[in-house]
C-alpha positions in Angstrom: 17.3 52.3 106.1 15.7 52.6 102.6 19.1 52.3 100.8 18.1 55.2 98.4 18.3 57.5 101.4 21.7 56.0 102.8 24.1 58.4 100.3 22.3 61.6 102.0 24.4 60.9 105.2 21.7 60.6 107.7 23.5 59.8 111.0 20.5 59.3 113.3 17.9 57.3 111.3 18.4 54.0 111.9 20.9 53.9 114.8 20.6 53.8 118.4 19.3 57.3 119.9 21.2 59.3 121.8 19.3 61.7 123.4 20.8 65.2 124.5 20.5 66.7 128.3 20.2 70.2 126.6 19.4 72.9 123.3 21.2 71.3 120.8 20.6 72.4 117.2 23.5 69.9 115.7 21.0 67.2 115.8 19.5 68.5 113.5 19.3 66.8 109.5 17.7 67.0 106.3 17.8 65.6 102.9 16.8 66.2 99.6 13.3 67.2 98.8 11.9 65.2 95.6 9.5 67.1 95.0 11.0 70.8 95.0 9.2 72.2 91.7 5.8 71.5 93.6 4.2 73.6 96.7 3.2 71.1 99.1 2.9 71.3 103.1 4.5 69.3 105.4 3.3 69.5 109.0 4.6 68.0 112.2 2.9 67.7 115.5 4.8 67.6 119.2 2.3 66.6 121.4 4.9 66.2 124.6 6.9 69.0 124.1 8.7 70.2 127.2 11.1 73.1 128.7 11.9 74.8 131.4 10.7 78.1 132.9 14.1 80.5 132.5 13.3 81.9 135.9 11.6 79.3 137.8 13.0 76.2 136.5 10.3 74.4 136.6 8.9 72.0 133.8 6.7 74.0 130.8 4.5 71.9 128.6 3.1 72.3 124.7 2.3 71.0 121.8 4.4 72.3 119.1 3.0 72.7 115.6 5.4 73.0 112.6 4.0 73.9 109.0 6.3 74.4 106.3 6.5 74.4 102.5 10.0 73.2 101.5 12.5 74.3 99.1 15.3 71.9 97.8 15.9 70.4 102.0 13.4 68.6 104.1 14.3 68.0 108.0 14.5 64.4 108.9 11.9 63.5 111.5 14.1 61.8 114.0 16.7 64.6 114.2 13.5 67.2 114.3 12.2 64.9 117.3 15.4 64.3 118.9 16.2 68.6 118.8 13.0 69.4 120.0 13.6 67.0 122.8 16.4 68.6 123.9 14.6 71.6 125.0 13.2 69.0 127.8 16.3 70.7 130.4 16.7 74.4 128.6 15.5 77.3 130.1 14.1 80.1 128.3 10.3 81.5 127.3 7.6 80.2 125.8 7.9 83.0 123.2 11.7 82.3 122.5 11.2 78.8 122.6 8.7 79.2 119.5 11.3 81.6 117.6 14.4 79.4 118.5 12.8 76.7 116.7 12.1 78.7 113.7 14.8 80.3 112.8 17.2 77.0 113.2 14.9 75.0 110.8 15.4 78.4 108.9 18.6 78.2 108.8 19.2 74.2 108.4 16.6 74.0 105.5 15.7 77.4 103.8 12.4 76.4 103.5 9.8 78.3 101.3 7.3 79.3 103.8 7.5 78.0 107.4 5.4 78.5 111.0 5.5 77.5 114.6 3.1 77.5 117.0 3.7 76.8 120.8 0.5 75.6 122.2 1.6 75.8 126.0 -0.7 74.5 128.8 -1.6 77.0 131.7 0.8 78.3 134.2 -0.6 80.1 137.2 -3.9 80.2 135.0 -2.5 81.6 131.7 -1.8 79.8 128.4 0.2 81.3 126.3 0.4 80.2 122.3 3.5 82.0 120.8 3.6 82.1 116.8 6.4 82.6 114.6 6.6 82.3 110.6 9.0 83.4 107.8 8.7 83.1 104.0 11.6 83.4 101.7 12.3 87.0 101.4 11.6 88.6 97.7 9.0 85.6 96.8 5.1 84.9 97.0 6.5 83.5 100.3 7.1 86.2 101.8 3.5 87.9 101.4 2.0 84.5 102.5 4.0 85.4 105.6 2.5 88.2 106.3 -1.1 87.4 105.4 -0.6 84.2 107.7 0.6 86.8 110.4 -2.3 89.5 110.3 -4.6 86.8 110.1 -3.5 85.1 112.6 -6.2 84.1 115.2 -6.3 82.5 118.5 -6.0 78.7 118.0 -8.4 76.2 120.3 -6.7 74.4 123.5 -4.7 71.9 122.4 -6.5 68.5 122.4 -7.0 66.8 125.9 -5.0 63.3 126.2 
C-alpha cells in the first residue's frame, strides 16, 4: 500500500478479502480527500451487482451507479466493493436497495452532492431503475439535488455483456 495512505487506517486495502454472507455497512472506509476546496465527480460503476427479492428470495441483478462530489472523505474502493457485495444474500427491494446505499455512504462520508441509480434487469418482464440523491442541506448542493431530481429521466438498459 502507497505508504502515504498507510496512517489513514485502511484495514481492507491491501489484505486478504473477507467477504461478508450479508448487509454489512462496517465494511465500509474512507480517507481524506486532497482535493476538498475543488468540485470534482467521482463515479463508480457495479456492473454485477446482486440481491435478493425480499419476498421471493430469489437472486435480483443491476448495475449500480454511484456519482458523488466529495467533501473532506472519499470512500475506499475496496470497502465500497466489498459492502455492495454483501447485498449478494440480503433481501429487500430494488427501491430500498438504491436508498440503503445512499444514505450509508451519506452517513460514512458527508459528501457534497451524491446519487445512486439501480439499473436492475427484468423480472417477470419489468425493469425497474430506482434513483436516489442528496446534497448537503443549506448549500448549492442541495438545489443541485433537486434539479438532478426533477430532471431526472429514464436512463438506457444497462449495457449488454
Amino acid at each position: 500500500m502507497n505508504s502515504s495512505r498507510e496512517n489513514e487506517g485502511l484495514k481492507t486495502l491491501g489484505k486478504k478479502t473477507d467477504y461478508k454472507m450479508d448487509y454489512a455497512p462496517e465494511v465500509l472506509e474512507t480517507f481524506q480527500n486532497r482535493h476538498p476546496d475543488h468540485d470534482y465527480w467521482v463515479q463508480f460503476n457495479c456492473p454485477e451487482f446482486t440481491s435478493l427479492c425480499p419476498i421471493t428470495g430469489q437472486p435480483d441483478f443491476a448495475e449500480i451507479k454511484i456519482l458523488y462530489i466529495p467533501g473532506e472523505r472519499m470512500v475506499e474502493s475496496k470497502s465500497l466493493k466489498l459492502y455492495l457485495f454483501s447485498f449478494r444474500n440480503h433481501g429487500d427491494f430494488h427501491e430500498d436497495c438504491v436508498n440503503t446505499i445512499m444514505n450509508d455512504l451519506v452517513r460514512l462520508m458527508s459528501p457534497k452532492y451524491i446519487e445512486v441509480v439501480g439499473l436492475f434487469t427484468p423480472r417477470g418482464g419489468i425493469s425497474i431503475y430506482p434513483y436516489a440523491n442528496y446534497g448537503r442541506p443549506g448549500t448549492k448542493y442541495a438545489d443541485l439535488a433537486e434539479r438532478r431530481l426533477m430532471d431526472h429521466q429514464m436512463l438506457p438498459a444497462p449495457s449488454a455483456k
